[in-house]
N, CA, C and O of each residue as an XYZ file, in Angstrom:
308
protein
N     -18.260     86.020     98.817
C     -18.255     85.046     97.743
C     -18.452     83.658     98.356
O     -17.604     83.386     99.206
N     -19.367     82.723     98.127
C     -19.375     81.482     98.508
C     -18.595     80.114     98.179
O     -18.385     79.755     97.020
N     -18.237     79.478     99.166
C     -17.705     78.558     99.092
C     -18.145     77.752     98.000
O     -19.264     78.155     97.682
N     -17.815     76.874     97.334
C     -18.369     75.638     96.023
C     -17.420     74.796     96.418
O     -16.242     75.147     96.346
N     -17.792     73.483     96.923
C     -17.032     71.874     97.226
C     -17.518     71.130     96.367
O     -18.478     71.381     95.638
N     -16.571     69.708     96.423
C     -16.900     68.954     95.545
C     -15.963     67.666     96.053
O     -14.810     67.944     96.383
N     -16.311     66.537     96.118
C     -15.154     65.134     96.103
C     -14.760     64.987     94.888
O     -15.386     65.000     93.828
N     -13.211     64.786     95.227
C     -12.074     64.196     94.146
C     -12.427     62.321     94.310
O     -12.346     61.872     95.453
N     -12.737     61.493     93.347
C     -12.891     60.365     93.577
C     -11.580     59.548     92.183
O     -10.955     60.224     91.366
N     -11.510     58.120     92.307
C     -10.557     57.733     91.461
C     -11.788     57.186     90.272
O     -12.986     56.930     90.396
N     -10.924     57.160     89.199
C     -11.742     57.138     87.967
C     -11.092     56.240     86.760
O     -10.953     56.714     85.633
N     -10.752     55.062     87.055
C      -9.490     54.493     86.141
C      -7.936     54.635     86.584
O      -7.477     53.687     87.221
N      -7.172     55.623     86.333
C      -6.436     55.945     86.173
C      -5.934     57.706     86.609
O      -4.960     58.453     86.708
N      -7.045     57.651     86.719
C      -7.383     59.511     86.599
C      -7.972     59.649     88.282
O      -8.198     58.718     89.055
N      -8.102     60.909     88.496
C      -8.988     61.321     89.577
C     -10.197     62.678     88.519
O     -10.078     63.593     87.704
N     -11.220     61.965     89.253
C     -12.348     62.964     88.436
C     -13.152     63.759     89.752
O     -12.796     63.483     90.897
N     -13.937     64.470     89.582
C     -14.750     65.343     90.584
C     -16.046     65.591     89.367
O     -15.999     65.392     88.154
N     -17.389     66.193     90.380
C     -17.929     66.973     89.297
C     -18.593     68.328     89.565
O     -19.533     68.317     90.360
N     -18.430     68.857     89.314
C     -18.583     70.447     89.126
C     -20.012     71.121     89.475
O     -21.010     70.958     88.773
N     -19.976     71.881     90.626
C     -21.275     72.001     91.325
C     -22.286     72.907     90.165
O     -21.902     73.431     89.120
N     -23.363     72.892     90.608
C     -24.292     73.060     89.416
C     -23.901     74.767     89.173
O     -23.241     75.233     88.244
N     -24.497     75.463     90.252
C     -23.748     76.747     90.777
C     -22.593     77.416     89.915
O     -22.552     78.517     89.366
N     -21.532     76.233     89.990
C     -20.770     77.094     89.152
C     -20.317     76.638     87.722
O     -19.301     77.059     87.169
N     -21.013     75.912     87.297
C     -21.090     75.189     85.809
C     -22.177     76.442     84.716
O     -22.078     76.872     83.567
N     -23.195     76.650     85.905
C     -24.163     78.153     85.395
C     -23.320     79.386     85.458
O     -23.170     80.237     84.581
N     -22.894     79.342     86.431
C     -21.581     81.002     85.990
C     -20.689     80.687     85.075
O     -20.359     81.586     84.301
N     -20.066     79.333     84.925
C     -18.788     79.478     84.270
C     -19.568     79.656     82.694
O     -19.070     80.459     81.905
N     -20.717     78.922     82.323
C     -21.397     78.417     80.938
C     -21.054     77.186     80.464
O     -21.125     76.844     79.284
N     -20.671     76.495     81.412
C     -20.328     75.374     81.040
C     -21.360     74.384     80.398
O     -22.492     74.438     80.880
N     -21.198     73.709     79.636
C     -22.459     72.421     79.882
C     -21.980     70.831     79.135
O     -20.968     70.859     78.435
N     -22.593     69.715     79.274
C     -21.831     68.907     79.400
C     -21.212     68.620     77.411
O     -21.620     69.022     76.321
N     -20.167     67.800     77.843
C     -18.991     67.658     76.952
C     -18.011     68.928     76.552
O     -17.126     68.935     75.696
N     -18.326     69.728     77.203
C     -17.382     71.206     77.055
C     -15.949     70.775     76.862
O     -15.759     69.561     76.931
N     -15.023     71.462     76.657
C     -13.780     71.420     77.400
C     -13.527     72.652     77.659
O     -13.596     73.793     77.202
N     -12.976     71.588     79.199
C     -12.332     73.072     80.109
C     -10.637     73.303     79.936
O      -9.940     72.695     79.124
N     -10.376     73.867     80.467
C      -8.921     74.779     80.655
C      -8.289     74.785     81.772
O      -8.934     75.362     82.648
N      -7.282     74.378     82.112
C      -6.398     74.148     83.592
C      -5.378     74.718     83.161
O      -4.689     74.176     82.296
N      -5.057     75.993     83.700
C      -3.753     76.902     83.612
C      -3.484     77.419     85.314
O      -4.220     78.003     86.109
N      -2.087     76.903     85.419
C      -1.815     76.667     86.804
C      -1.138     78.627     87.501
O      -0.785     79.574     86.799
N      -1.162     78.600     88.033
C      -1.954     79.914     88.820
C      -0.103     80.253     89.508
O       0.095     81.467     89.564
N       0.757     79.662     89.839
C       1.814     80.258     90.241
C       1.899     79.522     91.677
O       3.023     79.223     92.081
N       1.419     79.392     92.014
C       1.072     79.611     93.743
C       0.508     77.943     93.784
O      -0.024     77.824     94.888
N       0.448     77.133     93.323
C       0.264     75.439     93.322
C      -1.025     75.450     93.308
O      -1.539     74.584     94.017
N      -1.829     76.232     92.663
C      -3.187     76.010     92.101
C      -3.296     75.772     90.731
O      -2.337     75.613     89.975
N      -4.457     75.749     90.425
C      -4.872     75.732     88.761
C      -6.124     77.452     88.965
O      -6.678     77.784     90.012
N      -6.228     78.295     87.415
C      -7.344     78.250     87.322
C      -7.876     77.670     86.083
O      -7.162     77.522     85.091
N      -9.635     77.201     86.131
C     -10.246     76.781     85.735
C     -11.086     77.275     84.713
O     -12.009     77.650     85.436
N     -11.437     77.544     83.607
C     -12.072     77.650     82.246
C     -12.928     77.574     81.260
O     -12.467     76.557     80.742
N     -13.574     77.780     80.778
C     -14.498     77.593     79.727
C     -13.806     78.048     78.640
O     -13.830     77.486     77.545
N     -13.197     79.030     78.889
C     -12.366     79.575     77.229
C     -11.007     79.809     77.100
O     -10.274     80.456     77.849
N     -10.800     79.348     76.300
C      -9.726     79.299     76.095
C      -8.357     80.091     76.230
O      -8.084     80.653     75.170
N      -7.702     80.234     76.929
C      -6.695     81.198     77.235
C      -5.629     81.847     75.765
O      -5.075     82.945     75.810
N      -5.581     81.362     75.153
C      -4.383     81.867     74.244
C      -5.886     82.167     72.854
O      -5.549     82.914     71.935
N      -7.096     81.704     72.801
C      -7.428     82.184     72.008
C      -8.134     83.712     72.547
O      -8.379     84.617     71.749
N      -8.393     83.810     73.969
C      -8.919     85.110     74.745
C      -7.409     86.182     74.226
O      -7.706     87.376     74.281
N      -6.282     85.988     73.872
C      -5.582     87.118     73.642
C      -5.391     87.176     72.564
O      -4.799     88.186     72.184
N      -5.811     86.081     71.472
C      -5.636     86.701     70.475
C      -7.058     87.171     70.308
O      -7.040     88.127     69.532
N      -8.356     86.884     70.737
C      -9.231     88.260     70.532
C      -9.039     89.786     71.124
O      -9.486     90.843     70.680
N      -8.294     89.558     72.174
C      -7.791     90.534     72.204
C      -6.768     91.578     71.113
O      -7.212     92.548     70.498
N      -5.909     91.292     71.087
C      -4.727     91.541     69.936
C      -6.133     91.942     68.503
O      -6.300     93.125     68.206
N      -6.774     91.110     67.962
C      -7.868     91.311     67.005
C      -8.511     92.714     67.225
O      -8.506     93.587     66.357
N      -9.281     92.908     68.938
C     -10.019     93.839     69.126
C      -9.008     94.802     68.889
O      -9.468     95.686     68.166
N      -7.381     95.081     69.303
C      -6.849     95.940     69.689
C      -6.714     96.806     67.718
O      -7.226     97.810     67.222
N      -5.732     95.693     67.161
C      -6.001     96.051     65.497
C      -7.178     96.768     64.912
O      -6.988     97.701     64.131
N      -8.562     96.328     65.296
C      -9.586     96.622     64.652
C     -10.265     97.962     65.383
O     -11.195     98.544     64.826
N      -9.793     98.363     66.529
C      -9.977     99.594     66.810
C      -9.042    100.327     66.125
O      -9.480    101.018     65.205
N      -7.455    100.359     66.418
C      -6.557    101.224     65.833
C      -6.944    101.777     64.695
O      -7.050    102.991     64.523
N      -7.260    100.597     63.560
C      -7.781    100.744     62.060
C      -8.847    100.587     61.580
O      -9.062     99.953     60.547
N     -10.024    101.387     62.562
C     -10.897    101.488     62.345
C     -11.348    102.068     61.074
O     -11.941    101.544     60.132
N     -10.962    103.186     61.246
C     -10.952    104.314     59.859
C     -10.472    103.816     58.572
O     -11.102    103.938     57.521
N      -9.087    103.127     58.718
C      -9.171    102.508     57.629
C      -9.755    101.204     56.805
O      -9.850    100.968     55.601
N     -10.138    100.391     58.108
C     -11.326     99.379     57.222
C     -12.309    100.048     56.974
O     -12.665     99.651     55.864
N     -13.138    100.994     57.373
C     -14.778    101.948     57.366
C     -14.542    102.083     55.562
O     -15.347    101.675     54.726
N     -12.686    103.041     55.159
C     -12.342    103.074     53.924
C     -12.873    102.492     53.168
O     -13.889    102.724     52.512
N     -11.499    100.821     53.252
C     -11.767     99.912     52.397
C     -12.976     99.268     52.341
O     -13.131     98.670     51.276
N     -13.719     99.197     52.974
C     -15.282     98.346     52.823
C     -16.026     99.426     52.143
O     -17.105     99.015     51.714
N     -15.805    100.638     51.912
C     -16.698    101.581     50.809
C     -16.641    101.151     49.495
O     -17.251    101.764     48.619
C-alpha cells in the first residue's frame, strides 16, 4: 500500500493540509465535500467521505428489508 503525504500549514486559526489527488480519487471526494474525522482509539483519526452513523443506519435499513422481504413483495401487490 503506498505511502500519501501532505504539509499541515496554519490557516487563521486552524491548521489546514490538502489532500493528495491519489487519494481524494479513491476516497470520491471532490471539492466542498464534507469529510468525517472519527478518532480511531490509538491517537489517530479515520478519515471519510460518508458518513459514519448514517453508514449504520443503512445498514440496520438493509438488515430490515432483507428480513421482510416477503412481506413487503406482499404489501406492494
Amino acid at each position: 500500500m503506498p505511502m500519501l503525504t501532505s504539509k499541515a500549514r496554519a490557516q487563521g486559526g486552524s491548521v489546514s493540509t490538502t489532500i493528495p489527488t491519489e487519494a481524494t480519487r479513491r476516497m470520491g471526494v471532490n471539492p466542498g465535500d464534507e469529510l468525517f474525522w472519527v478518532e480511531d482509539g490509538a491517537g489517530g483519526y479515520h478519515v471519510s467521505a460518508s458518513n459514519p452513523d448514517r453508514a449504520g443506519m443503512l445498514r440496520a435499513h438493509a438488515e430490515i428489508m432483507d428480513e421482510y422481504r416477503d412481506v413487503f413483495a406482499a404489501l406492494a401487490k
